[in-house]
C-alpha positions in Angstrom: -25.9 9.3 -0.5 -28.3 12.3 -0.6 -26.8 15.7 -1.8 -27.9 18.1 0.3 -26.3 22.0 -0.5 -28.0 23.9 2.3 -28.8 23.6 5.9 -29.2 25.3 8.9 -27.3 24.5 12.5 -27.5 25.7 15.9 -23.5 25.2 18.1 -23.2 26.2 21.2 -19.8 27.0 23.4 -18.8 25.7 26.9 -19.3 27.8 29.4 -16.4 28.5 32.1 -16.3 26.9 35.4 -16.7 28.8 38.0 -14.1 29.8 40.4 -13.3 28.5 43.8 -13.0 30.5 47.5 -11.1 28.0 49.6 -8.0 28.1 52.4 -5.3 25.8 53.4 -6.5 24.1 56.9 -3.7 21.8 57.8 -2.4 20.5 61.2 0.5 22.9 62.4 -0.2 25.2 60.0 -2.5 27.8 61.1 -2.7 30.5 58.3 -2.3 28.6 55.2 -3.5 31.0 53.3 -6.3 31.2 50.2 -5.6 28.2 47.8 -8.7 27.9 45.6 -8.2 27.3 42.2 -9.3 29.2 38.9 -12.3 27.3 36.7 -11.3 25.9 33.4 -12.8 27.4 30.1 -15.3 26.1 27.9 -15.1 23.8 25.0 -14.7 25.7 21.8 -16.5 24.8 18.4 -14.9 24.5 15.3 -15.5 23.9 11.6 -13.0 22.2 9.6 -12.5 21.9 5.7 -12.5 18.0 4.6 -12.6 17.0 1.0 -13.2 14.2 1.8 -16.8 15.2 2.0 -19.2 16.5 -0.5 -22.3 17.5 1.0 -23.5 18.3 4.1 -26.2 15.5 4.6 -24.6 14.7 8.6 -26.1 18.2 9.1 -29.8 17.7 8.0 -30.3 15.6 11.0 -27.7 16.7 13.6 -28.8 20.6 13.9 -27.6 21.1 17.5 -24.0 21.0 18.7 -23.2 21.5 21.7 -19.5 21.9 23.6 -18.7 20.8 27.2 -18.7 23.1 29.9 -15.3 24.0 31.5 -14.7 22.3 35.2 -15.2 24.2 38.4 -12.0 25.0 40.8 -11.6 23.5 43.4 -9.3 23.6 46.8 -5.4 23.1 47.3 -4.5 25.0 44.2 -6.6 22.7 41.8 -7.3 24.8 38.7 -10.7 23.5 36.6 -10.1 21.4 33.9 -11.1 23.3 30.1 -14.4 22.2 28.5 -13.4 19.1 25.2 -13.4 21.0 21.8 -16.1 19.9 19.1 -14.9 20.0 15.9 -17.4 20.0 12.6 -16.5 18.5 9.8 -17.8 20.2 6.5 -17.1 19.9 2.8 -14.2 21.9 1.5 -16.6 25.1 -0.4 -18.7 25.6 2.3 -19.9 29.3 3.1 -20.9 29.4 6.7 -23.4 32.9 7.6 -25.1 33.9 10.7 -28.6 32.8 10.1 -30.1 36.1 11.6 -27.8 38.8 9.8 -26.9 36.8 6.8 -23.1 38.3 7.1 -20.5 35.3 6.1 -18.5 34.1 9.0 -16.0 32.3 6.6 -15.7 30.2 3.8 -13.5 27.0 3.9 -11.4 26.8 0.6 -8.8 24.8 1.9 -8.5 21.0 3.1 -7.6 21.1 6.9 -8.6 24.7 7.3 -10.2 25.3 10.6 -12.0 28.4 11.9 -13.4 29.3 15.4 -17.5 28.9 15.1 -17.9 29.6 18.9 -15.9 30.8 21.6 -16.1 29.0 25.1 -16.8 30.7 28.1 -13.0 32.1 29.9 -13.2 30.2 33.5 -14.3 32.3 36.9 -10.9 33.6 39.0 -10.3 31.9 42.8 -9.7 33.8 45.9 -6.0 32.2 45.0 -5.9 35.1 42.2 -7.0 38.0 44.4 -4.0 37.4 46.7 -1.8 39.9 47.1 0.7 41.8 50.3 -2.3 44.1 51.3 -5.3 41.1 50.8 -3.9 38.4 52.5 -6.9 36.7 53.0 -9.4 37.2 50.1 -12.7 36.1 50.0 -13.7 37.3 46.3 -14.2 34.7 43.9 -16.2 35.0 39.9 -18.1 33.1 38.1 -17.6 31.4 34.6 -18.3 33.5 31.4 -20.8 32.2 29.1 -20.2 30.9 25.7 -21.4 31.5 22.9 -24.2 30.7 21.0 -25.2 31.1 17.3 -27.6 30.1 14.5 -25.9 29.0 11.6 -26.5 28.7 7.8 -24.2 26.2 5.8 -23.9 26.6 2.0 -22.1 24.6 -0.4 -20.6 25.7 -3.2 -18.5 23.0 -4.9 -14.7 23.8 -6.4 -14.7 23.0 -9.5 -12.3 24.7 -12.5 -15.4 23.9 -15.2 -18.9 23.6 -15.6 -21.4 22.2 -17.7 -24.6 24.1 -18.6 -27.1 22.9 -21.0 -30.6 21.8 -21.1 -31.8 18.3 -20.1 -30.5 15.4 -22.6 -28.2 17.7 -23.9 -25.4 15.2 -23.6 -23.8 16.7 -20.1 -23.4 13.5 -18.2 -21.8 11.5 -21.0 -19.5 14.2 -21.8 -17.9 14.0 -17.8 -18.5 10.0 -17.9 -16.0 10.3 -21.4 -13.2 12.8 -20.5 -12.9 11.7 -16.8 -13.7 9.1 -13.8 -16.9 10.3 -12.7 -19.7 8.0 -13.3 -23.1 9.7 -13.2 -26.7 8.0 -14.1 -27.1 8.4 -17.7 -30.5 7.4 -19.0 -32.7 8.9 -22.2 -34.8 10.8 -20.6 -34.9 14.4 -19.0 -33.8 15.2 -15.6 -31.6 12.1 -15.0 -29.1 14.1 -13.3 -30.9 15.3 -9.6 -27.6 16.7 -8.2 -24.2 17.9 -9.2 -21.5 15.5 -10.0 -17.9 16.5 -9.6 -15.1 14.6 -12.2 -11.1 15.5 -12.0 -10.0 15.1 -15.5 -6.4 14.0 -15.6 -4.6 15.9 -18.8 -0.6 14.2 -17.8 1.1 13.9 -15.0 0.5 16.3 -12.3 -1.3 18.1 -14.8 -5.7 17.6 -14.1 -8.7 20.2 -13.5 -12.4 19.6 -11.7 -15.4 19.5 -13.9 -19.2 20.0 -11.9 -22.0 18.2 -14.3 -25.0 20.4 -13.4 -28.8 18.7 -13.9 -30.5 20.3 -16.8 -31.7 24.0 -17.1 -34.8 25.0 -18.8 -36.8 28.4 -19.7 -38.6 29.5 -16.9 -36.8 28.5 -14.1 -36.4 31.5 -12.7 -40.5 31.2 -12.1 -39.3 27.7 -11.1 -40.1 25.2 -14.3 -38.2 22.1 -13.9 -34.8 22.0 -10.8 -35.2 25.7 -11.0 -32.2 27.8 -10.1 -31.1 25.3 -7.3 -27.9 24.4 -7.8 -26.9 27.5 -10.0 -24.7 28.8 -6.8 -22.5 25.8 -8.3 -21.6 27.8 -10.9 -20.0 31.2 -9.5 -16.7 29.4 -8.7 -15.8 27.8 -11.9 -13.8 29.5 -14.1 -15.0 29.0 -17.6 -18.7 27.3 -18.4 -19.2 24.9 -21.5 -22.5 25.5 -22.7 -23.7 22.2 -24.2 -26.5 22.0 -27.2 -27.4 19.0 -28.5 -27.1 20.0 -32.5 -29.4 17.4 -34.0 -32.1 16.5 -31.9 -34.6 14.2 -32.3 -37.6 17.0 -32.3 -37.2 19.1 -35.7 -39.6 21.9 -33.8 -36.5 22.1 -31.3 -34.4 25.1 -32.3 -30.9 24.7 -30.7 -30.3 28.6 -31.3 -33.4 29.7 -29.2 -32.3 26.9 -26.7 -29.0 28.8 -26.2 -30.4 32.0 -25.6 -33.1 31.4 -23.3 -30.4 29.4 -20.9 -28.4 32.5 -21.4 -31.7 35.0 -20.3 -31.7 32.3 -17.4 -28.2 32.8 -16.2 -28.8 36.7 -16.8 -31.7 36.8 -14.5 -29.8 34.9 -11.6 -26.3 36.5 -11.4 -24.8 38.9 -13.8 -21.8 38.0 -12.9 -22.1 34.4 -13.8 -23.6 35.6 -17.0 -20.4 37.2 -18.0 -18.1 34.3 -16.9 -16.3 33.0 -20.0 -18.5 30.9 -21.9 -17.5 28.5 -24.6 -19.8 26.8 -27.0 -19.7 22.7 -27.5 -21.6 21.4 -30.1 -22.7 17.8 -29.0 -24.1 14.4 -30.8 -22.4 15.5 -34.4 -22.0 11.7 -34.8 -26.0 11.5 -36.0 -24.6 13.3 -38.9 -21.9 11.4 -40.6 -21.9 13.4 -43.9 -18.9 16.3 -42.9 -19.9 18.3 -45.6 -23.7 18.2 -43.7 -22.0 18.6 -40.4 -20.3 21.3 -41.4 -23.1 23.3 -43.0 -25.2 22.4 -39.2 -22.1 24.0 -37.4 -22.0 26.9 -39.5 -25.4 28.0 -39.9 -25.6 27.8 -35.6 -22.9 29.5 -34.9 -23.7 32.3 -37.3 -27.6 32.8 -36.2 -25.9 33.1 -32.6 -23.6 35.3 -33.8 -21.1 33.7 -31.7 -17.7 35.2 -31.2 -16.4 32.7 -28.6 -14.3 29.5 -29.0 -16.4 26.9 -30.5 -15.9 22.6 -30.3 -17.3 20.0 -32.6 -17.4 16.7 -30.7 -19.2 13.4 -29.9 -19.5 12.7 -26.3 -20.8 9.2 -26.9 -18.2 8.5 -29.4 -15.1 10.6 -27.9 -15.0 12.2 -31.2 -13.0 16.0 -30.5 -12.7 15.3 -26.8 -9.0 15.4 -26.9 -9.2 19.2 -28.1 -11.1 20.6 -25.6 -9.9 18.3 -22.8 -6.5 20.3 -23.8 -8.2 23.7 -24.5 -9.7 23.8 -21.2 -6.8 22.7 -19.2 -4.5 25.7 -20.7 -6.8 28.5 -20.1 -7.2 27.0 -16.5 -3.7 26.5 -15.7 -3.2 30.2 -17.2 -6.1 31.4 -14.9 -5.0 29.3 -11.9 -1.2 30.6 -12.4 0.2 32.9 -9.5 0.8 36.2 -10.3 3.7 38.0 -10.9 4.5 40.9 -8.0 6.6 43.9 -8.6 9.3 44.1 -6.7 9.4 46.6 -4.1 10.9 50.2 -5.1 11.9 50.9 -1.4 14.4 47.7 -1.1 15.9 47.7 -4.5 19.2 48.8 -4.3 20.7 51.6 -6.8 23.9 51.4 -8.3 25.1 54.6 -8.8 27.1 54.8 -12.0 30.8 55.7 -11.7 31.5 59.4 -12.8 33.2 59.6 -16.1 37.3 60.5 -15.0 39.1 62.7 -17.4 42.4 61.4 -18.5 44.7 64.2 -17.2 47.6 65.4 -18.8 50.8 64.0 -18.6 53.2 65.5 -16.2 56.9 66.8 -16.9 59.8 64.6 -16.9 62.3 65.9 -14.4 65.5 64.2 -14.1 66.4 62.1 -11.3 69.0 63.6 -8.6 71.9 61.3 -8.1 72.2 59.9 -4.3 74.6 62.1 -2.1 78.0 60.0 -2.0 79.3 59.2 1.6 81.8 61.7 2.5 85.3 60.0 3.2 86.3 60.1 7.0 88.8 62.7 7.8 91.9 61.8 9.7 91.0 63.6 12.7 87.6 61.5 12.9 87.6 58.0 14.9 86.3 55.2 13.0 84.8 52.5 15.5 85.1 48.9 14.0 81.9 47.0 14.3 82.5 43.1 13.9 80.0 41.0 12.3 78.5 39.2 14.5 78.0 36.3 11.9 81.7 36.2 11.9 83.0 32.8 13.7 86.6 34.6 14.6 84.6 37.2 16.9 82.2 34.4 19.1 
């Protein structure tokens, strides 16, 4: 399938059917009164995220899309059917812009997102809508509204967590064939890889991270020497770039040092903001030097003429050799990165507990002596005593 990362695409709304001016003529019934119906709106067009997709190739040769028209009303209240939706499917990373203005519409970063490209036309009012106690007989009917149409500019920018940067043959596509399932041409020669390649590079369960393989960047491609800077824009949504130098090549008038730095001028002159993206440095094809004390010295006397302060890898991409490290590395400082953040909790809904005033222990109160009970005065002679039986009392039932 042909990778294609940019196009340009003409959609077109429905427009709204038109309304209807129409009475009620029936036998025995002589004022029936307005009944024409309302048009139906046009079709919408909509762009939906599918990863499932990964590039926008059904685009290079369908540039014109085009949404039904919304039904006309008709008579005995018959409202106008709305115009069928048409729904664009486009790779999840697409930036959609208005061709003329160059302002983004959206950006789909989400499988099954869908956005609104074009509105339909709303559908014309019938003389049914203008009815009311004092126009009992309207004659008034509108139009359809028009839809909309726009010129279009698609851009893909793939997701990816990682990316590899390097200069041709510097070992880029056997590095994503080795730590995951992605299976790009590999071949000795420089350029093989025309487009990106996108592997998903499974650390445990649950646990994996997207890697882009980018083809090869040379000096001068700003003035456009070799791909030039067309697929760079695959770069800005990664989160860290491995920068891949091939430490013993085959040419001794190669200088892996000055290779480094002129891809970094590269990146420099294209985005500064992809220049500063965390880079880290992988040292590639180490197995041509099976003495470690050699390998060492090679590592060492690089990284110091770079002057390198990043993190640094030793590996063999053909071999596997240190592919386990970085595989973990990488997967940490993504999962870190990719972790959501931490919010404050709101001051306004956090309740305070006030704290309890300290009491002061008072001081103990006087003893008073308790006042004996008043004793029942005995019952004079002259007073009458009234006996009260118990009622419990089975003698008095």
């Amino acid at each position: 399938m042909k990778f294609v990362d940019e196009v340009t695409i003409d959609v077109a709304a429905g427009n709204g059917g038109a309304g209807c001016a129409s009475f009620r003529r029936e036998k025995f019934i002589p004022f029936g009164g307005p009944d024409g119906g309302n048009g139906g709106r046009g079709g919408h067009v909509y762009a939906l995220g599918d990863r499932n997709l990964n590039t926008l190739v059904d685009f290079r040769y369908t540039r014109r899309h085009d949404a039904r028209n919304g039904e006309s009303g008709r008579g005995s209240d018959q409202f106008g059917a709305a115009g069928e939706d048409v729904v664009l499917r486009m790779p999840v990373g697409t930036i959609i812009r208005d061709a003329e203005t160059e302002e983004i519409i959206a950006e789909l970063l989400e499988h099954g997102e869908k956005i609104v490209l074009a509105k339909g036309g709303d559908g014309g009012f019938g003389n049914l809508h203008f009815k009311s106690s004092t126009n009992r007989a309207p004659r008034q009917k509108t139009p359809g509204w028009p839809g909309e149409i726009k010129a279009l500019k698609l851009e893909l920018r793939v997701l990816a967590d990682v990316g590899l940067l390097g200069m041709p043959n510097a070992g880029k596509s056997t590095l994503i064939t080795a730590i995951s399932n992605a299976r790009p041409k590999i071949a000795d020669y420089p350029f093989t890889t025309l487009h990106p390649n996108l592997g998903v590079v499974r650390v445990g369960p649950s646990q994996s991270f997207v890697v882009a393989d980018l083809p090869g960047l040379i000096e001068g491609a700003s003035e456009g020497a070799g791909l030039g800077h067309l697929f760079l824009r695959h770069l800005q949504r990664t989160r860290v770039l491995l920068h891949l130098v091939d430490a013993v090549p085959f040419d001794e008038n190669v200088d892996p040092v000055a290779e480094v730095r002129a891809i970094a001028k590269e990146l420099k002159k294209y985005d500064k903001a992809l220049y500063e993206k965390p880079r880290w440095l992988v040292l590639n094809k180490l197995d041509m030097l099976p003495d470690p004390v050699e390998r060492k010295a090679r590592v060492k006397d690089i990284v110091r003429r770079l002057r390198w302060k990043g993190p640094v890898f030793e590996l063999s991409a053909l071999t596997r050799e240190g592919c386990d490290p970085l595989v973990h590395a990488l997967y940490d400082h993504v999962s870190k990165l990719n972790a959501p953040p931490i919010e404050a909790p709101d001051v306004r809904f956090i309740e305070e507990t006030a704290e309890p005033a300290p009491v002061e222990a008072a001081a103990p109160a006087p003893r008073r002596r308790a006042k004996a009970a008043p004793k029942p005065a005995a019952p004079k002679d002259d007073d009458e005593v009234t006996f009260v039986p118990d009622s419990d009392d089975p003698r008095f039932r």
